[in-house]
PDB file of N, CA, C and O in Angstrom:
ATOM      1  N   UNK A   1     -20.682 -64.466  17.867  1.00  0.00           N
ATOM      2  CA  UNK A   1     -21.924 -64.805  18.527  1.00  0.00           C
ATOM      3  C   UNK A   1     -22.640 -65.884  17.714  1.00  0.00           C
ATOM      4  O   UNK A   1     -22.727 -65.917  16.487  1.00  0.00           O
ATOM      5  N   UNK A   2     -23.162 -66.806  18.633  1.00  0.00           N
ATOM      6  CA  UNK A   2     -24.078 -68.227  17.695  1.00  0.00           C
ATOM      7  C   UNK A   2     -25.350 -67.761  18.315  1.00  0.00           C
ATOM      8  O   UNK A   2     -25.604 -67.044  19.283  1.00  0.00           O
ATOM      9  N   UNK A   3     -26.265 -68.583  17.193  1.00  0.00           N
ATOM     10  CA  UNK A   3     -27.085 -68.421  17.410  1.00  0.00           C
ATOM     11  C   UNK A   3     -27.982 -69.540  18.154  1.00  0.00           C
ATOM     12  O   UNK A   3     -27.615 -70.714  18.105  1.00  0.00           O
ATOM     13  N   UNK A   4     -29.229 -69.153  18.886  1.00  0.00           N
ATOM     14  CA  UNK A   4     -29.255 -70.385  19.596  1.00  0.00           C
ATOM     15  C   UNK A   4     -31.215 -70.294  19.684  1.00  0.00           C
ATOM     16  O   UNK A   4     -31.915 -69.385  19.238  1.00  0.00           O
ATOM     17  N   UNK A   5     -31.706 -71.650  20.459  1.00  0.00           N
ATOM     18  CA  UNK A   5     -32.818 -72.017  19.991  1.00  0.00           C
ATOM     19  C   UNK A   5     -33.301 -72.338  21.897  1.00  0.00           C
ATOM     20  O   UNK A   5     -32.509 -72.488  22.828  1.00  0.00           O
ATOM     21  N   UNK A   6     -34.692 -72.355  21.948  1.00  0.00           N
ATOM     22  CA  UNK A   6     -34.783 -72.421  23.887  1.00  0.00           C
ATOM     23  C   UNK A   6     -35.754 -73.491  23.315  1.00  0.00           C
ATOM     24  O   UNK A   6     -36.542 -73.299  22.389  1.00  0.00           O
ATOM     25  N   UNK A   7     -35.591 -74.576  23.964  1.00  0.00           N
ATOM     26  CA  UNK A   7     -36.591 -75.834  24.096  1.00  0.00           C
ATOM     27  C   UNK A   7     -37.071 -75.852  25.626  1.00  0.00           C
ATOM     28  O   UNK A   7     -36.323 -76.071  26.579  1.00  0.00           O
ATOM     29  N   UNK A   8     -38.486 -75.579  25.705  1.00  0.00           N
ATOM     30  CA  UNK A   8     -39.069 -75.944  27.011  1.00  0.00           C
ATOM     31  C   UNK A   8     -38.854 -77.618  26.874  1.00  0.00           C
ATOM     32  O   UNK A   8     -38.767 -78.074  25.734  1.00  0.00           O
ATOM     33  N   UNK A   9     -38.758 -78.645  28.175  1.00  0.00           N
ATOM     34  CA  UNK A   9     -38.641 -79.694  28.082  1.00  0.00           C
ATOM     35  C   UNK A   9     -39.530 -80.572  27.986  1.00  0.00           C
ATOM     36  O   UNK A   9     -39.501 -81.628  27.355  1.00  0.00           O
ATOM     37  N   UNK A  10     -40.601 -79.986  28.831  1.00  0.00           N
ATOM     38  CA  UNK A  10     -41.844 -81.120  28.878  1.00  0.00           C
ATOM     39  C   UNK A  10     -42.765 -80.702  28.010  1.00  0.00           C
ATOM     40  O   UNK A  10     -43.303 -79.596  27.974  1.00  0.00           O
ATOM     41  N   UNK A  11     -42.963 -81.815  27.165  1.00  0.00           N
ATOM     42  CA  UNK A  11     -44.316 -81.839  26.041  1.00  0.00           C
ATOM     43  C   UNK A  11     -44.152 -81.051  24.734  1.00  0.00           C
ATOM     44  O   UNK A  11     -44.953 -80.884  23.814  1.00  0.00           O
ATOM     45  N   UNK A  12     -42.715 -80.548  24.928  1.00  0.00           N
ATOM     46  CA  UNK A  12     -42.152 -79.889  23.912  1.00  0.00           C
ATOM     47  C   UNK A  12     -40.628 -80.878  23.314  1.00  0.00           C
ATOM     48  O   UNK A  12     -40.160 -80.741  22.183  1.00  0.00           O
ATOM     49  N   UNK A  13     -40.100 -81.782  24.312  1.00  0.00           N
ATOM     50  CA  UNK A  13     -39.251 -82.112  23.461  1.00  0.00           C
ATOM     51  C   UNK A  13     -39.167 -83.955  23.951  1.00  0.00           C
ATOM     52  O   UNK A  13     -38.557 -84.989  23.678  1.00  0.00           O
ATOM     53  N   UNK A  14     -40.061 -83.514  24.688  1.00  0.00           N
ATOM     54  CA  UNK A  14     -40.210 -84.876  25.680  1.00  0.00           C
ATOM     55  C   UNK A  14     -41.977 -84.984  26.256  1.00  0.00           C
ATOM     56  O   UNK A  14     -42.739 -84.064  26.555  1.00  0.00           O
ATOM     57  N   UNK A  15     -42.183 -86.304  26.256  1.00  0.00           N
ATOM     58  CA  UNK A  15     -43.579 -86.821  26.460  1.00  0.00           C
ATOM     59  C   UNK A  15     -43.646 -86.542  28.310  1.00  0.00           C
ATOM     60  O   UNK A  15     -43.307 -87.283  29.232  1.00  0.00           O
ATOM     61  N   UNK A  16     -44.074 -85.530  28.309  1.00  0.00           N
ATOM     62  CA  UNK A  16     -44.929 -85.862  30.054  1.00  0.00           C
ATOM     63  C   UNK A  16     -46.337 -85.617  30.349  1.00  0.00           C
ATOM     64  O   UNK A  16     -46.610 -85.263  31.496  1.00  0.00           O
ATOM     65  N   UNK A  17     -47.550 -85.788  29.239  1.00  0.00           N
ATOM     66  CA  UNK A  17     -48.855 -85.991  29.717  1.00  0.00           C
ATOM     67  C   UNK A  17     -49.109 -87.048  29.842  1.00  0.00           C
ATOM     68  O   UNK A  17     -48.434 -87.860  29.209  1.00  0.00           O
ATOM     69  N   UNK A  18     -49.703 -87.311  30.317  1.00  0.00           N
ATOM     70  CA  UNK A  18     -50.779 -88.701  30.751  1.00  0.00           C
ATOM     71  C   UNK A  18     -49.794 -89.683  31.053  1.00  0.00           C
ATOM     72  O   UNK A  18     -49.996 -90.887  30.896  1.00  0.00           O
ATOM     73  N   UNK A  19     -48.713 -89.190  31.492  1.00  0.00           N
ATOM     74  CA  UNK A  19     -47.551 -90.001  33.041  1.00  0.00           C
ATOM     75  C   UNK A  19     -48.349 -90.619  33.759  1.00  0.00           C
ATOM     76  O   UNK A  19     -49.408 -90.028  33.972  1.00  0.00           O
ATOM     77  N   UNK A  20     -48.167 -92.026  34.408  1.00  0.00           N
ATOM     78  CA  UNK A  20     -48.485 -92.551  35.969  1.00  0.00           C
ATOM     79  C   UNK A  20     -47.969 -90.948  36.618  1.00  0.00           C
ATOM     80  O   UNK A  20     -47.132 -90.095  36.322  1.00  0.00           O
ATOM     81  N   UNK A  21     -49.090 -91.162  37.728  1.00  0.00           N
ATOM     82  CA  UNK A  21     -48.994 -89.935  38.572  1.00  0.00           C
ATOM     83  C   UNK A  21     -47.677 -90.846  39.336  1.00  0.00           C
ATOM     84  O   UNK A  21     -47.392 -92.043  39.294  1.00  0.00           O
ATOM     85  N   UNK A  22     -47.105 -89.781  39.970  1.00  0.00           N
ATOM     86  CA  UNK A  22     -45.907 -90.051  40.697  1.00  0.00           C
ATOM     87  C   UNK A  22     -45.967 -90.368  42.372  1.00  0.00           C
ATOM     88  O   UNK A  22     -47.012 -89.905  42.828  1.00  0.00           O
ATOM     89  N   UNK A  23     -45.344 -90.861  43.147  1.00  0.00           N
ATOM     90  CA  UNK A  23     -45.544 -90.615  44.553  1.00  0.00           C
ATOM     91  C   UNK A  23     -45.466 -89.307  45.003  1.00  0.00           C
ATOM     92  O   UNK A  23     -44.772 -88.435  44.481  1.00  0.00           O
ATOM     93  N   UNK A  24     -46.307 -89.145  46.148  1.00  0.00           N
ATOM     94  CA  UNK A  24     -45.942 -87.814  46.960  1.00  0.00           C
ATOM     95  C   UNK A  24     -44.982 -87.732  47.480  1.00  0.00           C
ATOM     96  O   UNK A  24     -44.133 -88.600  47.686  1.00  0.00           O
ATOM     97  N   UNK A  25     -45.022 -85.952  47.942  1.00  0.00           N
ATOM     98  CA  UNK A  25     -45.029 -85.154  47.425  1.00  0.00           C
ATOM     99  C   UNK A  25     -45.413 -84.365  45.695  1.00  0.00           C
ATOM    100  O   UNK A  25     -45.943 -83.345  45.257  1.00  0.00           O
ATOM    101  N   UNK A  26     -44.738 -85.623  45.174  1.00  0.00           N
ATOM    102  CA  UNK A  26     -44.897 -85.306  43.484  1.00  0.00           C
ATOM    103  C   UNK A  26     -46.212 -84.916  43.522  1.00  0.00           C
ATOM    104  O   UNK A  26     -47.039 -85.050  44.425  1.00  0.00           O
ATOM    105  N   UNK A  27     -46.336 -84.274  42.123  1.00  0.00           N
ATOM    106  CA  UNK A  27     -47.656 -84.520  41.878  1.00  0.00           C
ATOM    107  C   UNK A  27     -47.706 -84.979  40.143  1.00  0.00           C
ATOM    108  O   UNK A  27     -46.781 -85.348  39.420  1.00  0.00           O
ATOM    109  N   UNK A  28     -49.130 -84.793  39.843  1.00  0.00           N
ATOM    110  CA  UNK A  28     -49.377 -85.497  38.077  1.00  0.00           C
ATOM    111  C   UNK A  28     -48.725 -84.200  37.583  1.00  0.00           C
ATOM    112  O   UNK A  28     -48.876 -83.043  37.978  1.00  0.00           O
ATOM    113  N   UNK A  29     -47.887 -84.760  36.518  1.00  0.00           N
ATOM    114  CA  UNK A  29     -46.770 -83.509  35.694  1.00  0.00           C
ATOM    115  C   UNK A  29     -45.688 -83.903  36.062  1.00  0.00           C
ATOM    116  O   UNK A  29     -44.789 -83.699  35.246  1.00  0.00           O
ATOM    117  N   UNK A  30     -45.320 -84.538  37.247  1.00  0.00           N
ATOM    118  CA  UNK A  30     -43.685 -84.167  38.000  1.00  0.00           C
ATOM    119  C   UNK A  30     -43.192 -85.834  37.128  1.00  0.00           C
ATOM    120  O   UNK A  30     -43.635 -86.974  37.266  1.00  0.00           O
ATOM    121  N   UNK A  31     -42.163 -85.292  36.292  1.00  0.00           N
ATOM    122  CA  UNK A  31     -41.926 -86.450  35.977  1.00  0.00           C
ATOM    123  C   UNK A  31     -40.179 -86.519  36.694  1.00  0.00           C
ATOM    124  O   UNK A  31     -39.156 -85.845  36.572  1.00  0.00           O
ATOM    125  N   UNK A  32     -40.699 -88.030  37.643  1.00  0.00           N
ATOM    126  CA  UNK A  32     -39.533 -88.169  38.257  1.00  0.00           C
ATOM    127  C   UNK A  32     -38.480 -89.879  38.400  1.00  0.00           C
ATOM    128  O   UNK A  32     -37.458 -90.314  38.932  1.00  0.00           O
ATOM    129  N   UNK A  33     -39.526 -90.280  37.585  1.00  0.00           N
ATOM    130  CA  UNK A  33     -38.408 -91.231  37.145  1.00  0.00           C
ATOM    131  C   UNK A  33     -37.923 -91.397  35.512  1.00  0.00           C
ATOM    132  O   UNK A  33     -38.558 -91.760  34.522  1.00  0.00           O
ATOM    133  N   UNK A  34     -36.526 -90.968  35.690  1.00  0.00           N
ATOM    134  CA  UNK A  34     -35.546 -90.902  34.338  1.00  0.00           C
ATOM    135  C   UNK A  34     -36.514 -92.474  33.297  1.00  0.00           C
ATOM    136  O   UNK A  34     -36.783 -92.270  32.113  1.00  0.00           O
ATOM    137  N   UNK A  35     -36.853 -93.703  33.878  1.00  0.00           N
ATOM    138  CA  UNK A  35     -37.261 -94.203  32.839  1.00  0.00           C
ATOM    139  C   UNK A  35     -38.454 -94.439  32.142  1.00  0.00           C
ATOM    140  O   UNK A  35     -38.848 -95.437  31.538  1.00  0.00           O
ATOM    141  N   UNK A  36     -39.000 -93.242  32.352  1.00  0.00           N
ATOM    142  CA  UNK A  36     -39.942 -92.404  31.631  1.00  0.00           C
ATOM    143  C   UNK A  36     -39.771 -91.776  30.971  1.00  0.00           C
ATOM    144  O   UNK A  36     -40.714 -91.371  30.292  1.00  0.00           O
ATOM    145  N   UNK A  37     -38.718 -91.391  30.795  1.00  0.00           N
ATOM    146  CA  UNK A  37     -38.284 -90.328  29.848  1.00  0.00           C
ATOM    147  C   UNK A  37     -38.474 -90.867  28.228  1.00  0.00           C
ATOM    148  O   UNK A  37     -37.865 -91.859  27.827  1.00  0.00           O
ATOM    149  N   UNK A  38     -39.326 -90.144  27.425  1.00  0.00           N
ATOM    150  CA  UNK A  38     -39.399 -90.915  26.022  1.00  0.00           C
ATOM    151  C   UNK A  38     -39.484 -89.293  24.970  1.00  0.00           C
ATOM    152  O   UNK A  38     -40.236 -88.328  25.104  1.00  0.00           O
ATOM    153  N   UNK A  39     -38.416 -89.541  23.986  1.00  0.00           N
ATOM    154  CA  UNK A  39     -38.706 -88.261  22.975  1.00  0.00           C
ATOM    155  C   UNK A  39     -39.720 -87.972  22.430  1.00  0.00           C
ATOM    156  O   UNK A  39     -40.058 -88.922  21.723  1.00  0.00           O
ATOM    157  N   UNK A  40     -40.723 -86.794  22.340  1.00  0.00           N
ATOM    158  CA  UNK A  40     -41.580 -86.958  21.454  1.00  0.00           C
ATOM    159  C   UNK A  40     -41.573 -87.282  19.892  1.00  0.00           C
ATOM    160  O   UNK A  40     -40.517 -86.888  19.397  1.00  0.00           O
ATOM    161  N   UNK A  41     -42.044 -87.613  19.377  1.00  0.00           N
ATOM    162  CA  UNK A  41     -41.824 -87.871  17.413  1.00  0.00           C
ATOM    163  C   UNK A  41     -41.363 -86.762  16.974  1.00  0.00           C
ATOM    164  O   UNK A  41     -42.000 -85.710  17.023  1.00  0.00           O
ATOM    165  N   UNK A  42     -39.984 -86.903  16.407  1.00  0.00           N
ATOM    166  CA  UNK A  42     -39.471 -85.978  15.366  1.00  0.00           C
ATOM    167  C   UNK A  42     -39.016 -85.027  16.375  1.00  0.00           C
ATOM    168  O   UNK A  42     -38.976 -83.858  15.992  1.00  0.00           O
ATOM    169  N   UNK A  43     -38.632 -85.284  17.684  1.00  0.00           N
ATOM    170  CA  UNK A  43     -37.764 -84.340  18.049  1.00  0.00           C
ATOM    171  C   UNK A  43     -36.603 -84.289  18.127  1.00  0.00           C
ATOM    172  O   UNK A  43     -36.006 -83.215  18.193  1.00  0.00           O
ATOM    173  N   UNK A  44     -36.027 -85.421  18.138  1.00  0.00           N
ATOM    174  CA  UNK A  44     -34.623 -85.423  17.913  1.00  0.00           C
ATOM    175  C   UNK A  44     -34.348 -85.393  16.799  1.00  0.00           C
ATOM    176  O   UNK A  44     -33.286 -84.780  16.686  1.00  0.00           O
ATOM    177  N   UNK A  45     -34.925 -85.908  15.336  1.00  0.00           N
ATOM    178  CA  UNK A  45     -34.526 -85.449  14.115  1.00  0.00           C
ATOM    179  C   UNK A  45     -34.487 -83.805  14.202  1.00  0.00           C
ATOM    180  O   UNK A  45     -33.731 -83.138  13.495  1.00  0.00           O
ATOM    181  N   UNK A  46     -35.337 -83.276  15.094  1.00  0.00           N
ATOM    182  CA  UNK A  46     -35.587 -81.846  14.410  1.00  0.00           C
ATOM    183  C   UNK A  46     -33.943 -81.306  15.430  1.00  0.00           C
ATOM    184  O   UNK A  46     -33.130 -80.631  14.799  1.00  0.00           O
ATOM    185  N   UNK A  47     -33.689 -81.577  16.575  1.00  0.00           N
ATOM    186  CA  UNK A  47     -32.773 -81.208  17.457  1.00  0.00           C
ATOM    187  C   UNK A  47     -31.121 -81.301  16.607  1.00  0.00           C
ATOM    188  O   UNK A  47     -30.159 -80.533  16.597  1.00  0.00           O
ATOM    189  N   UNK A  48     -31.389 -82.626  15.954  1.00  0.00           N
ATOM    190  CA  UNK A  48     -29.873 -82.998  15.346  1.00  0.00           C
ATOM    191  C   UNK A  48     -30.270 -81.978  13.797  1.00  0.00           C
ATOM    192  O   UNK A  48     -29.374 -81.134  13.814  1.00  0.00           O
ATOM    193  N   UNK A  49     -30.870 -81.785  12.949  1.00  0.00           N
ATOM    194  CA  UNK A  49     -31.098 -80.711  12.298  1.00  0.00           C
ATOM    195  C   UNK A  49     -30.683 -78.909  12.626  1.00  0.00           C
ATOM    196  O   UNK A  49     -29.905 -78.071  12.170  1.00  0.00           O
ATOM    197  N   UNK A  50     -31.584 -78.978  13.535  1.00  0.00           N
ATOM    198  CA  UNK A  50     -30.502 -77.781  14.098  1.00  0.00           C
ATOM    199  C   UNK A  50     -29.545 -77.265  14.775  1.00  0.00           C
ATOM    200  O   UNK A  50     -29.290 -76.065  14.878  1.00  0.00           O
ATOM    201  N   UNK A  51     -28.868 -78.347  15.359  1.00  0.00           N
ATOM    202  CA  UNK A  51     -27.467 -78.174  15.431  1.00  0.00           C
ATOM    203  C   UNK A  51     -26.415 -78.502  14.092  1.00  0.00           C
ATOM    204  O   UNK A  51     -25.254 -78.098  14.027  1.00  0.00           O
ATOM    205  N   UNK A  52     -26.990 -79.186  13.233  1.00  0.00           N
ATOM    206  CA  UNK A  52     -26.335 -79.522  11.454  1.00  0.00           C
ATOM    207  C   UNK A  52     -26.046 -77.666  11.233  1.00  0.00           C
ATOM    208  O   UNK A  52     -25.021 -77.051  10.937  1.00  0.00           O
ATOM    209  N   UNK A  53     -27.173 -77.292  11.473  1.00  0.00           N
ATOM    210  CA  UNK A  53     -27.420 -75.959  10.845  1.00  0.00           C
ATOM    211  C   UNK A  53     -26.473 -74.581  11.773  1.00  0.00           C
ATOM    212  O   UNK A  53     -26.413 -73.404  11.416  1.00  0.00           O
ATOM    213  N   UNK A  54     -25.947 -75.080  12.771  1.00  0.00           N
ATOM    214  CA  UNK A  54     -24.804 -74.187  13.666  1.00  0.00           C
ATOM    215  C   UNK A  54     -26.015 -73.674  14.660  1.00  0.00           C
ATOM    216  O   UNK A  54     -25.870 -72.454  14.745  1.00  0.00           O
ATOM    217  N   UNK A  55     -27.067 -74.058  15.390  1.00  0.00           N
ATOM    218  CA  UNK A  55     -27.330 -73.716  15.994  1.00  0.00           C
ATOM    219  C   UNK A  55     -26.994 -74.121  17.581  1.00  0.00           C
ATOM    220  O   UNK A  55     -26.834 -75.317  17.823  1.00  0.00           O
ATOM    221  N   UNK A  56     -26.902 -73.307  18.491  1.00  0.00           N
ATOM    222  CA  UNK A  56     -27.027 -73.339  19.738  1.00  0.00           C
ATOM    223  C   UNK A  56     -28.273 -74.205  20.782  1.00  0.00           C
ATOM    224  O   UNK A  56     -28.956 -73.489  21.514  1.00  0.00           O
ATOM    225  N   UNK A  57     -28.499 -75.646  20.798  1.00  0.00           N
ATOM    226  CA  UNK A  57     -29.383 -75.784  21.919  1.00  0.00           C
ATOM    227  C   UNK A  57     -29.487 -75.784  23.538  1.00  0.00           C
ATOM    228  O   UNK A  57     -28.697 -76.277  24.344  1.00  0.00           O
ATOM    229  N   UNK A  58     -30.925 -74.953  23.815  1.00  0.00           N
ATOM    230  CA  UNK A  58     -30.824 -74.983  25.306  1.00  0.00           C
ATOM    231  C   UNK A  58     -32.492 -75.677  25.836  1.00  0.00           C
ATOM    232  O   UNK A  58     -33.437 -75.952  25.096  1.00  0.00           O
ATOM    233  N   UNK A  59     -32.454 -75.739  26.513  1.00  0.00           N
ATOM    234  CA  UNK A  59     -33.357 -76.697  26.977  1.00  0.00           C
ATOM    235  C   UNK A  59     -33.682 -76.021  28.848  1.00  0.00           C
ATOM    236  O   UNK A  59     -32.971 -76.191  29.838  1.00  0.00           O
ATOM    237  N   UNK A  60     -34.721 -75.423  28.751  1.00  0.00           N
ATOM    238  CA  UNK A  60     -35.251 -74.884  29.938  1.00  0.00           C
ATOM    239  C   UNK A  60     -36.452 -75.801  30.686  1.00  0.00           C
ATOM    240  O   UNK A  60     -37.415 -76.209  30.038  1.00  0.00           O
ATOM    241  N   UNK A  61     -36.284 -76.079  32.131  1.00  0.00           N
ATOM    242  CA  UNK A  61     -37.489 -76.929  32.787  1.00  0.00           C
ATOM    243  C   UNK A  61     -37.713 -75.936  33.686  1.00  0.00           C
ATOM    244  O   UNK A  61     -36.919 -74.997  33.728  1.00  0.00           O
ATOM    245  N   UNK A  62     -38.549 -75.969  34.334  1.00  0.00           N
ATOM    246  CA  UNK A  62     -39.111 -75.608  35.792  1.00  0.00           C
ATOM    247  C   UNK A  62     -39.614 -76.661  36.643  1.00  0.00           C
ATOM    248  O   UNK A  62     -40.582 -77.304  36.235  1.00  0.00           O
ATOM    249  N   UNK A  63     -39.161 -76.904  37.641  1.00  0.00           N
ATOM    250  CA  UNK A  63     -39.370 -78.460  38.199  1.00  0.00           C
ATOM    251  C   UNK A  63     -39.997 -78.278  39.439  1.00  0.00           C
ATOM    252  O   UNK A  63     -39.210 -77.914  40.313  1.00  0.00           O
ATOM    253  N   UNK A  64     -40.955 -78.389  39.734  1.00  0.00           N
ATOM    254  CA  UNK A  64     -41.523 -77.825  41.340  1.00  0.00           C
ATOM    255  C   UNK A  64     -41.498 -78.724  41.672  1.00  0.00           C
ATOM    256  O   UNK A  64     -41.725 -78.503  42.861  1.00  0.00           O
ATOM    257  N   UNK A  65     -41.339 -80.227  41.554  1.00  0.00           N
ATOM    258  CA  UNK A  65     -40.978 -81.637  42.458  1.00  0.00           C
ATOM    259  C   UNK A  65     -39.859 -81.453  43.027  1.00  0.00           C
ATOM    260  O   UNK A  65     -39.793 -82.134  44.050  1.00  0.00           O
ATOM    261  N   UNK A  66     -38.846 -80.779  42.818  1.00  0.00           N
ATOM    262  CA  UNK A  66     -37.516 -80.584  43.615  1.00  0.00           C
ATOM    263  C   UNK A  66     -37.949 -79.310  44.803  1.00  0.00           C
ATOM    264  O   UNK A  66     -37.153 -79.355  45.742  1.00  0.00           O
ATOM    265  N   UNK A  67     -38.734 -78.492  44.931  1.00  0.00           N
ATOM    266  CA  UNK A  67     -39.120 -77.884  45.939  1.00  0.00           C
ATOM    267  C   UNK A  67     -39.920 -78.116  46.890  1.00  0.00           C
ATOM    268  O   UNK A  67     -40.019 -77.750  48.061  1.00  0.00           O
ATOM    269  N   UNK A  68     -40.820 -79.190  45.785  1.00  0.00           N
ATOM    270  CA  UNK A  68     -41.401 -79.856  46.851  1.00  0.00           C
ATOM    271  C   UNK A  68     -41.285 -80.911  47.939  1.00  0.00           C
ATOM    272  O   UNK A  68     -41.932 -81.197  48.947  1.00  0.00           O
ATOM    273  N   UNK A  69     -39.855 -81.521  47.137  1.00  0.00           N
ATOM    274  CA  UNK A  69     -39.078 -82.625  47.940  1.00  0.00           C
ATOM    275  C   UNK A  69     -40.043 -84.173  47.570  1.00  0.00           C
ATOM    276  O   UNK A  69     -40.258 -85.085  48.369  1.00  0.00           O
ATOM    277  N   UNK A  70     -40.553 -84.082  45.960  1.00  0.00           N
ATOM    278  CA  UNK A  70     -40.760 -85.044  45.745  1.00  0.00           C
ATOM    279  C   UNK A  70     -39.826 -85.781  44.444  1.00  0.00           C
ATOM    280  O   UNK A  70     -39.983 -86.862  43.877  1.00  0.00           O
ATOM    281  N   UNK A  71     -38.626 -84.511  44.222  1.00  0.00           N
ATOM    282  CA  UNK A  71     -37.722 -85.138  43.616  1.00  0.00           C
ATOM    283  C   UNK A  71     -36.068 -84.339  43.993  1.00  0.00           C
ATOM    284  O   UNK A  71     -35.892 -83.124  44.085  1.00  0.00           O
ATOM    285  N   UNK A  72     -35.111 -85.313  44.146  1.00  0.00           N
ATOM    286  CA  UNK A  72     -34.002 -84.950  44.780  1.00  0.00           C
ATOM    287  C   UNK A  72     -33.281 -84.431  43.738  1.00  0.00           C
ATOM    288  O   UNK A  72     -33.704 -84.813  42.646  1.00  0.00           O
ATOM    289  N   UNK A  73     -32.170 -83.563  43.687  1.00  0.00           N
ATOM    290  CA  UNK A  73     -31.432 -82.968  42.808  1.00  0.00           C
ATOM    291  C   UNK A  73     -30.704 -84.294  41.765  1.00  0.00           C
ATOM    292  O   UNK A  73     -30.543 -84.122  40.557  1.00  0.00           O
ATOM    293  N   UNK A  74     -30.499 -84.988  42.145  1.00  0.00           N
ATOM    294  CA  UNK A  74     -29.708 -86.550  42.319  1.00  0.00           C
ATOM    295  C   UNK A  74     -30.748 -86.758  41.085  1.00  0.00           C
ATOM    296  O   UNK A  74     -30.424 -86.897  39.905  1.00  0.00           O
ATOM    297  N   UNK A  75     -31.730 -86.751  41.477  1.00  0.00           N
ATOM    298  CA  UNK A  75     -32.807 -87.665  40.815  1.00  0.00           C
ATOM    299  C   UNK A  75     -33.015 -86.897  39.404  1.00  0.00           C
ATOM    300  O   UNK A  75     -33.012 -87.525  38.345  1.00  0.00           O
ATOM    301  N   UNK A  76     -33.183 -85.598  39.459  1.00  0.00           N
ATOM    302  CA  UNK A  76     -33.519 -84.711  38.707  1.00  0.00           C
ATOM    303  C   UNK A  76     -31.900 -84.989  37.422  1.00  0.00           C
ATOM    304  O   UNK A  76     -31.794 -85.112  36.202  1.00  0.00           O
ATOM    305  N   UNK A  77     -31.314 -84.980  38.127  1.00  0.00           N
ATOM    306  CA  UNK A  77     -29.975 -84.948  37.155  1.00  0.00           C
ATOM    307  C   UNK A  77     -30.138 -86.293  36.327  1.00  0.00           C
ATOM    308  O   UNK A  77     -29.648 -86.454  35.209  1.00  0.00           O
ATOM    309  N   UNK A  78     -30.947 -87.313  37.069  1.00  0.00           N
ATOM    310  CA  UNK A  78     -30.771 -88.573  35.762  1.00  0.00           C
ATOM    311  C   UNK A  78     -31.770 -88.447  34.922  1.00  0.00           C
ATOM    312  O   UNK A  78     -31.974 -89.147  33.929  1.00  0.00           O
ATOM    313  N   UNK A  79     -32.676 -87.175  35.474  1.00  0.00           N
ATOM    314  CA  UNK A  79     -33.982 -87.501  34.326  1.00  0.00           C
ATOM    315  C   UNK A  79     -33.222 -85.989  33.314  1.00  0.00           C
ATOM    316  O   UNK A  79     -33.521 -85.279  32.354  1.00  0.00           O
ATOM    317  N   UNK A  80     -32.556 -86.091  33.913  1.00  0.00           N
ATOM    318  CA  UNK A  80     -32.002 -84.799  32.234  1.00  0.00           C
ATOM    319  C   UNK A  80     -30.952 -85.472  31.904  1.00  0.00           C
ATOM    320  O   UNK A  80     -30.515 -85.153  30.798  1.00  0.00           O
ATOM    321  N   UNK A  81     -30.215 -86.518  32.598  1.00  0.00           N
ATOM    322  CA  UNK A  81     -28.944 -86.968  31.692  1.00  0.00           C
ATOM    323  C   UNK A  81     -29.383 -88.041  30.344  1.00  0.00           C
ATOM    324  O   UNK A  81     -28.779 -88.251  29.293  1.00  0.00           O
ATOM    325  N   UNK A  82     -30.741 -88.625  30.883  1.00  0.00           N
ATOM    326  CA  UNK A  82     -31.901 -89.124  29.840  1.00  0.00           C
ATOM    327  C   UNK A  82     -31.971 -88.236  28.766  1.00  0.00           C
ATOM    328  O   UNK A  82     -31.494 -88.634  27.703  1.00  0.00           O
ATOM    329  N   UNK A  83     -32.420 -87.217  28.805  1.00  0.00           N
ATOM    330  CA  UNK A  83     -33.385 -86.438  28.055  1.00  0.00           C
ATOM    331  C   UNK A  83     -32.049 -85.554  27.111  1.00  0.00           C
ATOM    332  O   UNK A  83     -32.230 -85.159  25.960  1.00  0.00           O
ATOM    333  N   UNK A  84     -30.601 -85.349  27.958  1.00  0.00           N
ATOM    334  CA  UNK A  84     -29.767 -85.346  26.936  1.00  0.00           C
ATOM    335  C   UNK A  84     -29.182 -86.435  25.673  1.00  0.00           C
ATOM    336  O   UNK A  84     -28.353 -86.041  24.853  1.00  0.00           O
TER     337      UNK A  84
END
């Protein structure tokens, strides 16, 4: 068994306050274009640190722009293939 670490995504490992609000459906929070995506400071040092150290990362979102149909699954997948 490894051991492992849960990163919420937004504002925890990645910048999404004070985003341009998005088009509707979206709303302010929904970050839905991938080139927005920017690391916060020292999170990827801290990310590549603990995987040095044998840890497990996971990375949890909750995305209510995809329910709301102001972001497509499609879309959603490039703003995490970013953020990987």
């Amino acid at each position: 068994m490894r051991a492992a670490v849960f990163f919420d995504r937004d504002d925890t490992l990645i910048v999404n306050r004070g985003l341009p609000a998005p088009p509707l459906p979206a709303k302010v929070g929904d970050l839905v274009d991938s080139g927005l995506v920017r690391a916060i400071d020292g999170a990827v040092e801290a990310c590549v640190r603990l995987r040095e150290a044998g840890y497990v990362l996971v990375v949890v979102t909750n995305q209510g722009a995809v329910a709301r149909g102001g972001l497509t699954l499609r879309g959603l997948d490039s703003v995490q293939a970013r953020v990987r």
